[in-house]
Steps between C-alpha positions, in 0.01 A plus 500: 500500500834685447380591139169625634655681701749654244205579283278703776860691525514600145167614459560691837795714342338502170163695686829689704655604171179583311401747803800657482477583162181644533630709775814635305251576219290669740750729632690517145143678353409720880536857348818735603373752777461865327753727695410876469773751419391651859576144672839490355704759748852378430438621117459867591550565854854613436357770266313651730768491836597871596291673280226670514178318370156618370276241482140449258368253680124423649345191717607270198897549586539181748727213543336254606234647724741773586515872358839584305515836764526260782722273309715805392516678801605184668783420295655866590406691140406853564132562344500874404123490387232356391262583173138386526317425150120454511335340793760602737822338632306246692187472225198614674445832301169472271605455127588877360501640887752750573807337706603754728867546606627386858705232685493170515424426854705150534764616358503887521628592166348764354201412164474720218138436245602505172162415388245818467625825400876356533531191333898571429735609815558812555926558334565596881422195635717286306731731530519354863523095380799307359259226321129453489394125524159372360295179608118491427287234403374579144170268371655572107203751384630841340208631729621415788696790617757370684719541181402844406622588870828298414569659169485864667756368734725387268465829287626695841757253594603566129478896542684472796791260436393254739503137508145292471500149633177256386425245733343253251166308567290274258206561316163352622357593163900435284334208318280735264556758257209674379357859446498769295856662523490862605427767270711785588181739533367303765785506720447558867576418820318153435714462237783613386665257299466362153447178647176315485243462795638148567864554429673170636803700648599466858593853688860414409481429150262849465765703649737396252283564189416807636865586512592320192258645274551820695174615592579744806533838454704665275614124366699438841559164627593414848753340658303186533576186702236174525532218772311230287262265660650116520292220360260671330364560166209629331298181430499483875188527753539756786312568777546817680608463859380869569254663334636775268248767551133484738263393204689190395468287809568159321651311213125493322472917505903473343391279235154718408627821547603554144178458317299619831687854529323615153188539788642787621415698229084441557255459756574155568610359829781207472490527886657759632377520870438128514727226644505357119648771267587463149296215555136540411313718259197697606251779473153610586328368241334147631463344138918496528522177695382304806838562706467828675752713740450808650839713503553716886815735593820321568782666675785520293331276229219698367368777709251632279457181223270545195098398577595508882200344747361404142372173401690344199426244267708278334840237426674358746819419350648372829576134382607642077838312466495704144826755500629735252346786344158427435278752344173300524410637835488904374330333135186289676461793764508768217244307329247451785534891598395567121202261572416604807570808584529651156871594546856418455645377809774695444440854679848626573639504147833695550561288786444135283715673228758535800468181600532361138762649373267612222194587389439233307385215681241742659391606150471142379328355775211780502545398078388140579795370366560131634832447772683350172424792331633673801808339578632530131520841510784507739647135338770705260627715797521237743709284319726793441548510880533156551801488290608837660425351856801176422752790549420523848376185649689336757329174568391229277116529363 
């Protein structure tokens, strides 16, 4: 009895000892919480206390669930102003609206659009700030313009001896690195870098290649200061806990928006003016697919989208798990618009040139020439940047 007994014991702590295990392992693999340069206010509150602060900052800028001007304000720092890029300070403004000046109602400092006519402060106004602190969320496409609105803030910081603070935040898209690099021709305010379209750099990392490899004006670099995101690196998954501008609700429009945005450039809808854009594919022509949307007027998302109160036919990409840069979308449609409607798809050309980098790809495609084909002719370049891009980086890939 007493060695039955002893037995039933054993196995009991053996089952005790073998769950326990598990559990260590368990918590041993759970992955480190990612901790935003924004969330991490003993790093540079102490830069900004008694000075004067200018802010670039939009509905993105939020620890956890609240806005940094709240948190700020708060915590006693004096907020001078505040510099709306596109969409606005609180992201309703349609995409390439004009963001008018005015004051933020919550807080009552004063906003000043630097996207429009004035897409770099006026010398006057930073005349009037001791440091200028940036925290946007970035989806990592040279598009995007979100950067080009950072780089002209840096150049006028630069100009005007004053300091520029980067609140770092990942990359949705960090994990790929893809594009045509820019040709200097095609530089723009959609790109302005010689970076490709995918170019696997947080905000952070950006600002310092921009100031490393001195691309501001007149070759002047900033005086530049990141707060790096904890836990994080670029082989990491992240989902958005705002979204960064009206047209990319979800993690889905993030992860299409690369090889959707060449759309923009033609007649196509990728669903603008739906509650699924940068989603789906579509356009009048019924032979284009059995899915069909018709786009309507969206405050502050698309007021006026292309084929408005028109029926579309097409893809619905809603479940595509497929990231990256993936050219097949702009090659297939090209293709059925030669068969068709007896045209390239591709009716905007300066603006897919713009959008490129080049105007190569645009060339090749309405050549025929196959997405291998394609992709070589930016393969030289790219690795160039790649290697030029290790400089820079500050988290693992």
């Amino acid at each position: 009895m007493k060695k039955s007994i002893y037995l039933m014991f054993m196995m009991i702590s053996l089952f005790s000892c073998e769950v326990s295990s598990s559990d260590k392992k368990e918590l041993k693999e759970k992955p480190l919480e990612i901790i935003t340069g924004a969330q991490q206010l003993s790093e540079y509150i102490d830069l900004l206390k008694g000075k004067k602060v200018g802010l670039l900052v939009n509905q993105t800028s939020q620890i956890d669930g609240i806005h940094l001007v709240d948190s700020l304000q708060n915590l006693g720092v004096h907020l001078e102003m505040i510099f709306a890029p596109e969409h606005g300070f609180r992201g309703n403004a349609d995409a390439g609206a004009h963001v008018k000046d005015g004051i933020d109602q919550k807080s009552g400092v004063k906003i000043f659009s630097i996207y429009g006519k004035n897409k770099r402060p006026a010398p006057e106004l930073l005349q009037q700030v001791d440091i200028v602190l940036f925290d946007i969320q970035d989806v990592g496409c040279r598009f995007y313009t979100y950067i080009s609105s950072m780089h002209y803030m840096m150049e006028a910081c630069a100009e005007a001896n004053v300091p520029f603070l980067v609140l770092d935040r990942p990359n949705p898209n960090g994990m790929y690195i893809d594009g045509p690099v820019l040709n200097e021709k095609y530089k723009s305010f959609v790109g302005m870098h010689k970076i490709p379209i995918l170019h696997g750099l947080t905000v952070g990392e950006l600002a310092k290649m921009i100031n490393g490899e001195k691309w501001l004006r007149d070759e002047r670099t900033c005086d530049l200061t990141v707060i790096k995101v904890k836990n994080y690196d670029h082989s990491m998954a992240y989902s958005l806990p705002v979204k960064p501008s009206p047209n990319l609700p979800n993690d889905q429009s993030i992860l299409l928006y690369p090889s959707l945005c060449f759309f923009e450039a033609t007649p196509v809808s990728i669903g603008r003016g739906t509650d699924f854009p940068f989603q789906v594919i579509g356009y009048t022509n019924e032979k284009l697919g059995e899915f069909t949307f018709t786009p309507r007027s969206i405050k502050g998302a698309a007021t006026n989208p292309v084929l408005k109160g028109e029926e579309c036919f097409g893809q619905d990409l809603r479940t595509v798990k497929k990231g990256g840069l993936d050219l097949s979308y702009i090659v297939d449609w090209n293709k059925k618009f030669l068969s068709m409607e007896q045209k390239s798809v591709i009716s905007k050309e300066k603006w897919m040139d713009l959008l490129c980098g080049t105007d190569q790809v645009r060339i090749m495609i309405n050549e025929g020439k196959s997405i291998e084909e394609i992709k070589l002719s930016w393969i030289e370049e790219l690795n160039i940047y790649k290697t030029l891009r290790e400089k820079y980086i500050l988290y693992h890939d």
